[in-house]
C-alpha positions as CSV (number, residue, x, y, z in Angstrom):
1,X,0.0,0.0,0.0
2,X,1.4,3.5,-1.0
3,X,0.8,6.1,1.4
4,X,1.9,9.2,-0.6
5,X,0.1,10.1,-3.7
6,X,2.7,9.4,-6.4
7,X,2.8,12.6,-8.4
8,X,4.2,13.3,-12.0
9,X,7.6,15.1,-12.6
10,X,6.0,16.9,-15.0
11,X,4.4,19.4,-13.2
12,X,6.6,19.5,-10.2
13,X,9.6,22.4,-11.0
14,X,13.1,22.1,-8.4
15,X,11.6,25.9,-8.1
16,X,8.7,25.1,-6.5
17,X,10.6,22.7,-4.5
18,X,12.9,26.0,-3.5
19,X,10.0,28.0,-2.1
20,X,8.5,25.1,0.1
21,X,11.8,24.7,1.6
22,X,12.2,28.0,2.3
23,X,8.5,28.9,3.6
24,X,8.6,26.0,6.0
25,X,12.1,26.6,7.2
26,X,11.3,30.5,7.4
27,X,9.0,29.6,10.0
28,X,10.2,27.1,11.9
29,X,11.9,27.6,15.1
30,X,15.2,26.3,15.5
31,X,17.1,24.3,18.8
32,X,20.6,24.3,20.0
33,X,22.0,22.3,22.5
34,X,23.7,24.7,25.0
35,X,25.9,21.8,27.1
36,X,26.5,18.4,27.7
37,X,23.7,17.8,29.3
38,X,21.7,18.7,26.3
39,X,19.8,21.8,28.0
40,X,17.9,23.3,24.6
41,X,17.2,26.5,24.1
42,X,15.0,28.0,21.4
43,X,17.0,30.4,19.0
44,X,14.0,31.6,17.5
45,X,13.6,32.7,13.5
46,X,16.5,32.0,11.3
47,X,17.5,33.8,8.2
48,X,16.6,32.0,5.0
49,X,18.9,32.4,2.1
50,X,18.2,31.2,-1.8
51,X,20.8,30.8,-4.6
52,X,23.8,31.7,-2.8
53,X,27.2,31.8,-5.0
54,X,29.6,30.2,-2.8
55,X,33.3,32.2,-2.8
56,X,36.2,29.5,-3.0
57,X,34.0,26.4,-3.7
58,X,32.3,27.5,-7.4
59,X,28.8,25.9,-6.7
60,X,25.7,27.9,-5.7
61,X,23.3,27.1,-3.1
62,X,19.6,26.3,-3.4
63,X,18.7,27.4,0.2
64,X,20.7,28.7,3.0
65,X,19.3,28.5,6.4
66,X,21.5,31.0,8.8
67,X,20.5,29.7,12.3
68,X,23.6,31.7,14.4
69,X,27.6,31.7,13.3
70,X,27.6,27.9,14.7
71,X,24.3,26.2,13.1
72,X,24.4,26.8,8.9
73,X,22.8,24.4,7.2
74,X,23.2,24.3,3.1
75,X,19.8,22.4,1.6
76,X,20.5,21.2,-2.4
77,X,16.8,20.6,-4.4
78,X,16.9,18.7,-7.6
79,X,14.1,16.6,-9.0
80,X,15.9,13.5,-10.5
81,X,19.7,13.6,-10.4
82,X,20.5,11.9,-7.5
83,X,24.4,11.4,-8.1
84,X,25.0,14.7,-8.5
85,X,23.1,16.6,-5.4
86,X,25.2,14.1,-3.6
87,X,28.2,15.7,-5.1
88,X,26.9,18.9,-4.5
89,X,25.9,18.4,-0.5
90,X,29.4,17.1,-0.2
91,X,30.8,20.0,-1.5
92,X,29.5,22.3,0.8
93,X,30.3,20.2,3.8
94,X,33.4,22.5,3.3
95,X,31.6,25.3,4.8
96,X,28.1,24.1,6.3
97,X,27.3,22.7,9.9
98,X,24.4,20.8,8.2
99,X,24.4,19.8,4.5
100,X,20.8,18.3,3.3
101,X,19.5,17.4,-0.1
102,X,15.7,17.7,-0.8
103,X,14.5,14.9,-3.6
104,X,11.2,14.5,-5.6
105,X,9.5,11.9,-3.9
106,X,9.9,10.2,-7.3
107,X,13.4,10.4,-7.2
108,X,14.6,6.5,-6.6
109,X,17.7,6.3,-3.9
110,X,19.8,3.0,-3.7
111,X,20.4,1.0,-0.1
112,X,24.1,1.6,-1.0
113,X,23.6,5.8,-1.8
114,X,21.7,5.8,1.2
115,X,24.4,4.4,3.3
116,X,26.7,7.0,1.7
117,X,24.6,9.8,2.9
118,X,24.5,8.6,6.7
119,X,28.5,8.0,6.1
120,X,29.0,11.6,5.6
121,X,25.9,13.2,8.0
122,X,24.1,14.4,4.9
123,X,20.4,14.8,5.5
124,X,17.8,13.6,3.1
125,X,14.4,15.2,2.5
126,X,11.2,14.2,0.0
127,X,9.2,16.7,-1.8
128,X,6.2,17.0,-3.9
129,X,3.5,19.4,-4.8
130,X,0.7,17.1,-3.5
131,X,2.8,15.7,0.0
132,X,5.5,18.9,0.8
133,X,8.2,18.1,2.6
134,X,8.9,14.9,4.0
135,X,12.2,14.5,6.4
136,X,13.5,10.9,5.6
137,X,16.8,11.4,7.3
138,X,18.5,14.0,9.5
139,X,21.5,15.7,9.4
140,X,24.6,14.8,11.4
141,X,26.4,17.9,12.8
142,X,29.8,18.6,10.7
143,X,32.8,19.8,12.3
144,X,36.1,20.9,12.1
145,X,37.4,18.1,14.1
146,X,35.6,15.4,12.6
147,X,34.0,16.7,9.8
148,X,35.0,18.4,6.0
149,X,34.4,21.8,7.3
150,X,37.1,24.2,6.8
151,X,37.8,27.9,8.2
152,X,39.2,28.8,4.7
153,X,35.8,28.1,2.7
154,X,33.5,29.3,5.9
155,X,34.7,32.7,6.5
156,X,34.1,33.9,2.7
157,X,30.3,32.3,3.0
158,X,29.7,34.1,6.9
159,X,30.5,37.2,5.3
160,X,28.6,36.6,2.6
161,X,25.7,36.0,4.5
162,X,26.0,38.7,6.5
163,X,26.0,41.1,3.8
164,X,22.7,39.7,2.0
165,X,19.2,40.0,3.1
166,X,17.4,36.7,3.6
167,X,14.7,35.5,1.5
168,X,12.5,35.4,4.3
169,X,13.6,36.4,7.6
């Protein structure tokens, strides 16, 4: 038994899978955990960026969500090509704390892709006109330590930011 409608390609655009990214994560509050023992606190609002030019890496990203200077999280949209919004959310693990790629729900992901994403903390989201946004698999936090991020790629992008005006803040 499907649960999800299956919808056509056709009439799904990666632009109208942009804007439902960024009205739900527009309003959507956002947590931090503030200490070991995993006291949350409630940031509030973040600023919500779209097709941002990346200095230093030569890609663009779909959506920026700008939490604080410690919680960035880079989301890549595409409707079929699966191998290559991997590519992409790799990329920006360079300068991201989160990197997450939103998929068609029509888009088909392998066992062995999927155990790629969860290798390198990249999130994994489904989209469609008829369903919205489905979260299939969260984020890992990307660090310096332990993670691709670099201070030479995530300075450029932090100043970036901070010169633009979000899409919707």
């Amino acid at each position: 038994m499907n649960l999800l409608r299956t919808p056509s390609l056709k009439k799904d655009s990666e632009y109208d899978m942009q804007e439902a990214v960024v009205a739900r994560l527009s309003k959507q509050s956002f947590v931090i955990k503030a200490n070991k023992n995993y006291w949350e606190e409630v940031w509030g609002k973040a600023k919500v960026y779209r097709e941002v030019r990346i200095p230093n890496i030569g890609r663009v990203s779909d959506v920026i969500v700008h939490v604080n200077d410690r919680k960035i999280f880079n989301i890549e949209c595409k409707l079929t090509d699966v191998p290559g919004v991997i590519k992409q959310a790799k990329d920006h693990l360079l300068w991201a704390d989160y990197s997450v790629i939103c998929l068609h729900v029509g888009a088909w992901v392998a066992a062995d892709t999927m155990r790629s994403l969860m290798d390198h903390g990249i999130g994994l989201m489904y989209w469609s006109s008829e369903n919205g946004l489905i979260e299939v698999l969260e984020a890992r936090h990307n660090t310096y330590k332990h993670g691709r991020k670099q201070k030479r790629f995530r300075e450029p992008v932090l100043k970036k930011l901070k010169q633009k005006k979000g899409a919707q803040s």
